[in-house]
N, C-alpha and C positions, 0 to 999 in steps of 0.2 A: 299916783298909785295909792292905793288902801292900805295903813296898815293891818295886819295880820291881829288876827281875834281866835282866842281860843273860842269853841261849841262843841256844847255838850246836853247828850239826853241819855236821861238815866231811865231805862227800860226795865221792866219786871225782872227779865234774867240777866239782860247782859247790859252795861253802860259805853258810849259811847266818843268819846272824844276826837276831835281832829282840830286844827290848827290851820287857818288861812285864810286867802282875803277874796275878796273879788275884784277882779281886773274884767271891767265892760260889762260882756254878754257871760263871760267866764267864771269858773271860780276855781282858783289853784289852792291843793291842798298838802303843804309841805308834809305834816307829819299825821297819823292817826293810830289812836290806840284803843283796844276793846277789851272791859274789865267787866268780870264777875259781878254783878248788884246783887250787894247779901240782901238775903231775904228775910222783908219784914221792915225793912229801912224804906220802903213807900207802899203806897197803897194807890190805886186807883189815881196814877200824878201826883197824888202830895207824899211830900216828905214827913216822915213820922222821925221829929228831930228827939225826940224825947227817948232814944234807944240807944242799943249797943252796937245795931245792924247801921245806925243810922252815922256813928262814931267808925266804925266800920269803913262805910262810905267815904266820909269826909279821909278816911288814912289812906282810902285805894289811892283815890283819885289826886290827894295832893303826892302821894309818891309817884306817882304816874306825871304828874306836868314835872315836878323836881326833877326827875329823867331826860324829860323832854326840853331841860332850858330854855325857859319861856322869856323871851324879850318882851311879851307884853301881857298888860295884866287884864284887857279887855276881854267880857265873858258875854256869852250867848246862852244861855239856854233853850230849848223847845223840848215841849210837852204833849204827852196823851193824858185825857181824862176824860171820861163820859160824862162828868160837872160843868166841860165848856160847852155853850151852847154857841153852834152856828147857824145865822139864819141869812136869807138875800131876801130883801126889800125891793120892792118897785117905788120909788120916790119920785118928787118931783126936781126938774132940773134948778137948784139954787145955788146961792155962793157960799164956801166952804165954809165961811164964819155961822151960818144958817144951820146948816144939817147938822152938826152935833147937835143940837136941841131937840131936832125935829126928829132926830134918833132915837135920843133914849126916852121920846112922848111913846115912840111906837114900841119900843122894848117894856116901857111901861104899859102900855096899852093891851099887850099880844103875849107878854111870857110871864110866868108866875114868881117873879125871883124880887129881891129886895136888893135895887141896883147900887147903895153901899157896899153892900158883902161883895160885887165884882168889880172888874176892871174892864171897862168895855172900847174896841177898839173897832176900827171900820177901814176899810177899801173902797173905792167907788171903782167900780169895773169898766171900761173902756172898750171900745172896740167892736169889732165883728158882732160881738151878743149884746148889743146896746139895746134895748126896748124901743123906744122911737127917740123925736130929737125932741119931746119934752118932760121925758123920763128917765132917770136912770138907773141903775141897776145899783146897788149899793148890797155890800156881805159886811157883815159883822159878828163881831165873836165878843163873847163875854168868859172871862175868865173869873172864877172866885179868886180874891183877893188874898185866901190863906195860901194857896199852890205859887202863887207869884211872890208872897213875901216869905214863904222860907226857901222858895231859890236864891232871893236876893240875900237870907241867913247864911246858906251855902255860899254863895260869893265870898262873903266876908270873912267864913272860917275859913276860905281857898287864899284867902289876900288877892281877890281878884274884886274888878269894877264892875257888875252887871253893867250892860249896854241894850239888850236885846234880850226880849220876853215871846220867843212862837209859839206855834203849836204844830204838832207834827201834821196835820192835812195841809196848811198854807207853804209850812218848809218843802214839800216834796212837790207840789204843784209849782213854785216857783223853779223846779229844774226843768218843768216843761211848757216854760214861757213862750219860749220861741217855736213848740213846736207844732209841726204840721194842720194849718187852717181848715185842713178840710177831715182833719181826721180828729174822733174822740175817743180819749183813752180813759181807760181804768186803773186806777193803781193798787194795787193791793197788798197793803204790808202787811205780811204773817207774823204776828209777833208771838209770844209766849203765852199770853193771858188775851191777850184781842186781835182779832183783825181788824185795819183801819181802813174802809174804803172811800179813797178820791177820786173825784172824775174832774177831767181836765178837757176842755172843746175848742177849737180855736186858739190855744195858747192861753188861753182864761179860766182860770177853775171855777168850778159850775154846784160842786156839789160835796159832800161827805156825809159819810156815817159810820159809826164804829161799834162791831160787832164784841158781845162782852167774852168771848172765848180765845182761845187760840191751841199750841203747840203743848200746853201742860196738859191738856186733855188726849191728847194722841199718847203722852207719857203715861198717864194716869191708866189708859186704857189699856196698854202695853203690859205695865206694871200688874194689872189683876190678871190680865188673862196669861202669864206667865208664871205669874208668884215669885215676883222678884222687887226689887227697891227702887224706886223712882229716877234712880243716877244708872244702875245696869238697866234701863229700859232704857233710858237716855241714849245710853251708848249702841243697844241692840239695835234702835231705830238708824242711826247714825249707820251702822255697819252692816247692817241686814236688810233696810226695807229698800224697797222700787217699785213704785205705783206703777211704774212703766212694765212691767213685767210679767209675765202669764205664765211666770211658774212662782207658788204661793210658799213660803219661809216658814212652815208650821203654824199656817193661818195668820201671819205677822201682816204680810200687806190685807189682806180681807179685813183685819182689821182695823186700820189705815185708811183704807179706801170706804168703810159703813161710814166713816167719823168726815172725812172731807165728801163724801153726798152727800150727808148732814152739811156742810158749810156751805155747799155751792149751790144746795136749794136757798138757803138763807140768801146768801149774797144774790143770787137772781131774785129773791123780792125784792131785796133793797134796787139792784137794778130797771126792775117793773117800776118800781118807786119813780123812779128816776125819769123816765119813758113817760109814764101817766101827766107828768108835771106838763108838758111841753111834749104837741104833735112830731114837734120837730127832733127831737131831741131821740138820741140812738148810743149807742158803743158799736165803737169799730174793732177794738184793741184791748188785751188784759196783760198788763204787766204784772209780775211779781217780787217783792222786793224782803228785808227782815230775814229774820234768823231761818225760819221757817220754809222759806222758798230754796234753800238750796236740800231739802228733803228731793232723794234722788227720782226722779218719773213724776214730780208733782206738777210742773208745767204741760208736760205730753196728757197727765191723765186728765185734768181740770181742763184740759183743750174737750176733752168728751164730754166732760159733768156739763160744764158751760155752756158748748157748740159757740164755741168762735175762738178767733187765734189767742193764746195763752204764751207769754214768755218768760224768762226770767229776767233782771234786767240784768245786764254783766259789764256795761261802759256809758256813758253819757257824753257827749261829745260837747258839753259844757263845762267839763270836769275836766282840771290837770293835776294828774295826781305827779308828786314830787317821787322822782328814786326811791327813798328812802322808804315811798310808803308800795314798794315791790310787794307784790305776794297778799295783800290785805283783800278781804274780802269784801266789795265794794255796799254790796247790798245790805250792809249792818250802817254805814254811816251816812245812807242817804238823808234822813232827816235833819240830820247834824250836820252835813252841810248845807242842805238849802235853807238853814236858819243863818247861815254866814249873808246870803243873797238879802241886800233890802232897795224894794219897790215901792 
């Protein structure tokens, strides 16, 4: 059995914590806690250590594991940043000691970055979507190297060991490893400031891209057309709106509903995107996950904008959640857990 690893992803509005290991196909999650991320303490993934929002930070989060009595000092992190770049490669089939080179010739070759300033890591994909048998399919991601080493700063003012460096498209693809070969899903995490779209095929992730907006815009937008302060639009939203619903809250869902037609013509290019690559290639399935997706009728009505099945996610049947963690809302710490998962 695994020991037990703290993971944690610090999102625009809200940060993320949970506690636990992986057993097999599975992953148990004894404890999870979900903190405030003051604002101004990151930007865009990186940490903006040179603050008070960022000192901030470092006091939520170590009084949060001090609660949570930590037996071990192992840390995970996973990341959003539109600075990581993911690509898939069609390579040729050679031995592992080989293709690191042959890698970052082609990252040299095809992207415009100075691969000291990143950290670049790779997958060879396997399986169902193998290209033939003298090619392989190979994803790699390149991360800049300043988002990586002030997490690993953050370790150290937590008195914890990094272990584990993701990113939030790979963490949440790995919960749908095992699933359905014949079916391709969509994943969609509503965040605060982005949406993050993954597609998953065969149990193989296939794909990503991350939209630069999110949930602060539905507040923003709230907030003018009422004349009120960004936290009471907060709350109105929260208590008042339902996409689902065909009686209007003083224009409150119309306006809700102009700003996600807005997202879900974006997200269907990125989808066309997706389709154009490969004859083969379709969406069966849209999940929705993040702070955002539990906005009440936002599944039912994104079923319309869409025109295909739209859910929320609410259980994974990869996932044991511990007693303790009764009542928590699962779709905040998806990506924090499947950064616990390593393949």
């Amino acid at each position: 059995m695994q020991k037990n690893i703290v993971s944690i992803d610090i999102g625009s509005c809200k940060s993320k914590l949970v506690v636990g290991r992986q057993e097999g196909n599975t992953v148990a999650i004894e404890k999870a806690v979900l903190l405030d991320t003051p604002q101004g303490c990151q930007k865009d993934g990186n940490l903006i250590t040179l603050s008070k929002e960022y000192d901030q930070l470092v006091a939520g989060i170590g009084g949060a594991l001090t609660k949570l009595k930590l037996r071990t000092k192992n840390v995970a992190f996973t990341v959003q940043s539109t600075s990581i770049i993911r690509r898939e490669l069609e390579m040729p089939r050679v031995k592992i000691n080989e293709l690191e080179s042959m890698i970052r010739y082609e990252i040299e070759q095809y992207l415009p970055i100075d691969l000291s300033e990143y950290i670049i890591d790779y997958k060879v994909q396997e399986g169902k979507k193998e290209v033939s048998d003298s090619t392989m399919r190979v994803l790699i991601a390149a991360m800049p190297g300043e988002i990586a080493s002030k997490h690993v700063e953050l370790a150290g003012r937590l008195g914890l060991e990094p272990k584990v460096m993701d990113i939030n498209s790979n963490a949440i693809s790995k919960l749908f490893g095992d699933s359905d070969f014949n079916k391709t899903i969509a994943l969609l995490d509503i965040g605060y400031n982005s949406i993050n779209i993954s597609i998953v095929s065969g149990g193989l992730f296939q794909f990503s891209r991350l939209i630069p907006y999110g949930g602060s815009e539905l507040i923003a937008a709230v907030a003018e057309a009422y004349g009120i302060g960004l936290k009471e639009a907060e709350q109105k939203i929260i208590s008042d709106a339902d996409l689902k619903s065909t009686v209007d809250v003083g224009e409150l869902n119309k306006t809700l509903k102009g700003i996600v037609d807005r997202w879900s013509d974006d997200i269907q290019r990125v989808f066309q995107f997706y389709k154009t690559r490969n004859s083969k290639n379709n969406i069966d399935e849209i999940y929705l996950y993040g702070g955002l997706s539990s906005l009440r009728g936002m599944p039912e009505y994104m079923t319309k904008t869409l025109n295909m099945p739209v859910s929320k996610i609410k259980t994974i049947s990869s996932i044991k959640m511990d007693k303790h963690c009764d009542g928590i809302n699962l779709e905040y710490f998806l990506n924090a857990i499947g950064a616990i998962i390593r393949k």
